[in-house]
C-alpha positions as CSV (number, residue, x, y, z in Angstrom):
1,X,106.4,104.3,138.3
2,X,103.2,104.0,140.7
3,X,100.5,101.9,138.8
4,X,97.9,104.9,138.7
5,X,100.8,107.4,137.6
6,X,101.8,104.9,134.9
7,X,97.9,104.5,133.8
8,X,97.5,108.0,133.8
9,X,100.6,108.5,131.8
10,X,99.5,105.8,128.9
11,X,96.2,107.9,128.8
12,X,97.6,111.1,128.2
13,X,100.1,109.5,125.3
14,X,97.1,108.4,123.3
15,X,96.7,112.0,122.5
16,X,100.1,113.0,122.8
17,X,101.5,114.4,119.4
18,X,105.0,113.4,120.1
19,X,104.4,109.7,121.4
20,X,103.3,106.4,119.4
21,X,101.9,104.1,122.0
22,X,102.5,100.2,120.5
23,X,100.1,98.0,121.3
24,X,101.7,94.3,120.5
25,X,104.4,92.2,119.6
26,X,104.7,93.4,115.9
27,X,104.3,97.0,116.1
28,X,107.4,96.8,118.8
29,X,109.5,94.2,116.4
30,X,108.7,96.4,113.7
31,X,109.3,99.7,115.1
32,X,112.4,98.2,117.0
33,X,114.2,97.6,113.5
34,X,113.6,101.0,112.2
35,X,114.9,102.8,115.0
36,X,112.2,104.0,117.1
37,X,113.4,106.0,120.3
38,X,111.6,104.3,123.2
39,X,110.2,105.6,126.7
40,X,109.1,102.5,128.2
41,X,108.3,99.0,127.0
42,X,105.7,96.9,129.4
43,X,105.7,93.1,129.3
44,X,103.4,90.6,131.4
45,X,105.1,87.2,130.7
46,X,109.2,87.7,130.2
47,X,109.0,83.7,128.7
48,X,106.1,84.7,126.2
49,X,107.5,87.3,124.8
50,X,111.1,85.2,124.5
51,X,109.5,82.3,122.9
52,X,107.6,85.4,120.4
53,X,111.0,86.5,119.5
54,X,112.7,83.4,118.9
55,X,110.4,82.1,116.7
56,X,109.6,85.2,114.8
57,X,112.3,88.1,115.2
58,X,115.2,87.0,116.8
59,X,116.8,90.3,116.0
60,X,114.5,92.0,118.5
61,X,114.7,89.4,121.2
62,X,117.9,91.2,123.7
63,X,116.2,94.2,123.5
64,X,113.0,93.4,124.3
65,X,113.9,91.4,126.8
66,X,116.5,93.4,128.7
67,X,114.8,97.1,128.6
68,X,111.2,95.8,129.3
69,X,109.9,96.4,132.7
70,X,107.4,93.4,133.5
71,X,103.5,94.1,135.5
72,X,100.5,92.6,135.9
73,X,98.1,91.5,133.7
74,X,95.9,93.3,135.7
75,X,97.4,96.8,135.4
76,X,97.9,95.6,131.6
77,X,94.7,94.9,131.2
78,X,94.2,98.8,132.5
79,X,96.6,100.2,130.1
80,X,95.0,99.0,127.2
81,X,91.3,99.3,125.6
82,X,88.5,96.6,126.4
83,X,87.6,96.2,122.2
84,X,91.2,95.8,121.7
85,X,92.4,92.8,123.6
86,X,96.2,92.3,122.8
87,X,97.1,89.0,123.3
88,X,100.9,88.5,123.3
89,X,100.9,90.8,126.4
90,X,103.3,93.3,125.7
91,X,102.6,97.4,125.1
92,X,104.7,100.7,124.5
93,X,105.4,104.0,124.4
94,X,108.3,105.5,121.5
95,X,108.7,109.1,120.8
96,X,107.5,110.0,117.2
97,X,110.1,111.2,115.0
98,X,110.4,114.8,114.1
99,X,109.4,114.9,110.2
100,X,108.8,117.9,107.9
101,X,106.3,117.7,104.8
102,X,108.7,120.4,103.0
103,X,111.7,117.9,103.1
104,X,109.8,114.6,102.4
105,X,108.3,116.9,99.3
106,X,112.1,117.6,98.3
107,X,113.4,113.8,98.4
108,X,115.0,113.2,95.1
109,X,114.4,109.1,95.1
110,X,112.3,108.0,92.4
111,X,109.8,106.4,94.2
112,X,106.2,107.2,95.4
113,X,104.6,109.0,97.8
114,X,101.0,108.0,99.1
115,X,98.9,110.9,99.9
116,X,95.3,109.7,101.6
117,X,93.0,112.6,101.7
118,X,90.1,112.5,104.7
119,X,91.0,108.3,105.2
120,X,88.2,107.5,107.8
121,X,89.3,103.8,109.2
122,X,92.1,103.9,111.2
123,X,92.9,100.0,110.4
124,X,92.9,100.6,106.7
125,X,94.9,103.6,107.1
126,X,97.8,101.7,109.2
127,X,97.4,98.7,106.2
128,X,97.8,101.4,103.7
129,X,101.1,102.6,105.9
130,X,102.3,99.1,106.0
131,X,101.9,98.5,102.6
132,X,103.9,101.9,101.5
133,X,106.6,100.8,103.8
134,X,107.2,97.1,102.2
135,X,106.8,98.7,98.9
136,X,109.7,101.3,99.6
137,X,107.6,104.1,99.5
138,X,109.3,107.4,99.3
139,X,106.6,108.4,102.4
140,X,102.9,108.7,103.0
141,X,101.0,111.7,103.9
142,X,97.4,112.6,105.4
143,X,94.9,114.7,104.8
144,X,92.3,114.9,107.0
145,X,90.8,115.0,110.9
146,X,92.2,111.6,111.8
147,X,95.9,111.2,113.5
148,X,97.7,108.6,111.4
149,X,99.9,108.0,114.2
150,X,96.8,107.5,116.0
151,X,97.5,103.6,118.0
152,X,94.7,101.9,116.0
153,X,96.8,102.9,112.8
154,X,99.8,102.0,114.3
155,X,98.4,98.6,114.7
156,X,96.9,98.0,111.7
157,X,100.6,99.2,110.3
158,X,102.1,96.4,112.4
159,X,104.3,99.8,114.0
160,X,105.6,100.0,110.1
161,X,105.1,104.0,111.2
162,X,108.9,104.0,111.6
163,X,110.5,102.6,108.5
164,X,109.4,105.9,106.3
165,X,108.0,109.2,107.3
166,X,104.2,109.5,107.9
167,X,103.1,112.6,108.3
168,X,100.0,114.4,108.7
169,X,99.0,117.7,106.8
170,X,96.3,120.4,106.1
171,X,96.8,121.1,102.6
172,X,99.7,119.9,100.1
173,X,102.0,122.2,99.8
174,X,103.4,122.9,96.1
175,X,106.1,120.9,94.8
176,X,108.1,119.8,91.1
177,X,106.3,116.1,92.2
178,X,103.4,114.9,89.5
179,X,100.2,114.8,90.9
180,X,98.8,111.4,90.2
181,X,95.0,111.0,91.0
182,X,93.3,107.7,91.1
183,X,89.7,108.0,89.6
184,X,87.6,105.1,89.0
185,X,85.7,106.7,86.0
186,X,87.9,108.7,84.4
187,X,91.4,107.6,84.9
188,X,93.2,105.7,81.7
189,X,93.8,102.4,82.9
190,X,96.7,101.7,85.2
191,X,100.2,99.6,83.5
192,X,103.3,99.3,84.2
193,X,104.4,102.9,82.6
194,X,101.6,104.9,83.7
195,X,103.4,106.2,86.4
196,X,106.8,108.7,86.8
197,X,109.1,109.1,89.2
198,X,108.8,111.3,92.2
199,X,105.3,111.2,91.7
200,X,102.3,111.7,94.5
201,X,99.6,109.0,94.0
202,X,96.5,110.6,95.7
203,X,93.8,108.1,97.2
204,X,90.9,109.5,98.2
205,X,87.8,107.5,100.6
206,X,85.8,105.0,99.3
207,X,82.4,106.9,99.4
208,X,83.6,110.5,98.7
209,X,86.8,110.2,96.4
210,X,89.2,112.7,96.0
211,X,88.2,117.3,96.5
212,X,88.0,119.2,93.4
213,X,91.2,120.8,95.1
214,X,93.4,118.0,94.5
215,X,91.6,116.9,91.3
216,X,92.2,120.3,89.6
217,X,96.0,119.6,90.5
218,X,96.1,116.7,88.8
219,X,98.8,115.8,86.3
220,X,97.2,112.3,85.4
221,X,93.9,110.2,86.2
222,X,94.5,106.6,86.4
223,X,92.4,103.5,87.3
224,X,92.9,100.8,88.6
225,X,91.0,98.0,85.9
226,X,88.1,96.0,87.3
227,X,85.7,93.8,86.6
228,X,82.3,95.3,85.2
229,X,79.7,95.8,88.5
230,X,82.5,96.4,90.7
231,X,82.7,99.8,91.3
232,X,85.4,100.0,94.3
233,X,88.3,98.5,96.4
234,X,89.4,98.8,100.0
235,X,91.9,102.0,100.3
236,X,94.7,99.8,101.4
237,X,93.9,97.2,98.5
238,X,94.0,99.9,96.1
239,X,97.0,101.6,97.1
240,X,98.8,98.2,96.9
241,X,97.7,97.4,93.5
242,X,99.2,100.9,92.5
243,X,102.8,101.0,94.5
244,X,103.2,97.4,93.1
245,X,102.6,98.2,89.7
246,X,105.4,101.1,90.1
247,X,108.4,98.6,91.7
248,X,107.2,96.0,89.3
249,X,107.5,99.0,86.1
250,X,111.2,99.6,87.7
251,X,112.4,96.2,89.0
């Protein structure tokens, strides 16, 4: 592909509802090992990325290395945004995977689902993602103008995107699921039985907290405890604490 077609065509993806573009070494491992369906994968130093793999993902390496087409760090350096330098030199493109709300709603496992309603920092947003996927997180829904597959998520996800459904949404539909809200001031404090299977754990921004919508739908409150004067935590922060305390409750 000409280097101006293949500039233009990176551009376009950044909007692109079906594309994920991967900017780095983990988001490609990562989304690698769950199955992501790529379109191309762009390298600038074939013994760089190698040595990446063979000391950290070994798994990866072959594939990496035998579907990736190699260019300049020039056109790389075109490819990419000037506030997000990505060092190990290697960027892509995957198709999204086609994901319904109504059949992530429907999933009979016991665990979680995340639910972020009006997230505003894209990084926190991927950490929250990556934290639902190690945690074996059921799935993670959005609320809310920003694209979680949006690449500065998918970074801050380290491409964890692909290991559970993420999907974004204008309302929740719904479902048989508890509705578990996290309130800072009202909530009963939060232990290893507070919460029940199949629920959704609601996480709303740190300024604005959760709409009356989603607080009038609320089965439970809970809070996460904390020391006196401290009045919040980073989203991703807060919905580790609260998946954790779930698989710890049912390990």
């Amino acid at each position: 592909m000409r280097t101006s077609l293949l500039i233009d065509y990176y551009e376009r993806a950044r909007s692109d509802p079906s594309l994920a573009v991967l900017e780095g070494f983990h988001p490609v491992k990562h989304a690698i090992r769950f199955g992501a369906n790529f379109t191309n994968i762009l390298i600038t130093d074939p013994e760089q990325i190698r040595r990446l793999a063979d000391r950290l993902a070994p798994d990866v390496a072959q594939k990496i290395i035998s579907e990736a087409e190699v260019i300049s760090p020039d056109v790389f350096a075109r490819l990419t945004r000037p506030r997000s330098p990505i060092p190990t030199g290697i960027i892509a493109l995957a198709n999204r995977p086609t994901q319904s709300v109504e059949k992530l709603l429907d999933n009979k496992d016991p665990q979680p689902i995340i639910l972020l309603e009006n997230p505003r920092d894209l990084g926190n947003m991927g950490a929250a993602i990556r934290v639902a996927a190690a945690s074996e997180a059921t799935g993670l829904l959005t609320i809310g103008e920003h694209d979680p597959w949006h690449p500065a998520a998918i970074r801050g996800s380290a491409g964890l995107h692909f290991a559970l459904p993420v999907i974004r949404t204008d309302v929740l539909p719904n479902s048989d699921r508890p509705l578990i809200i996290l309130d800072p001031e009202r909530g009963e404090p939060l232990t290893l039985d507070t919460i029940p299977p199949r629920a959704i754990l609601a996480f709303g921004g740190e300024r604005y907290g959760l709409s009356e919508n989603l607080i009038s739908r609320a089965s439970k409150r809970v809070r996460i405890p904390m020391r006196a004067g401290v009045t919040s935590l980073n989203l991703a922060t807060s919905v580790a604490i609260t998946l954790y305390t779930w698989k710890f409750s049912h390990a």
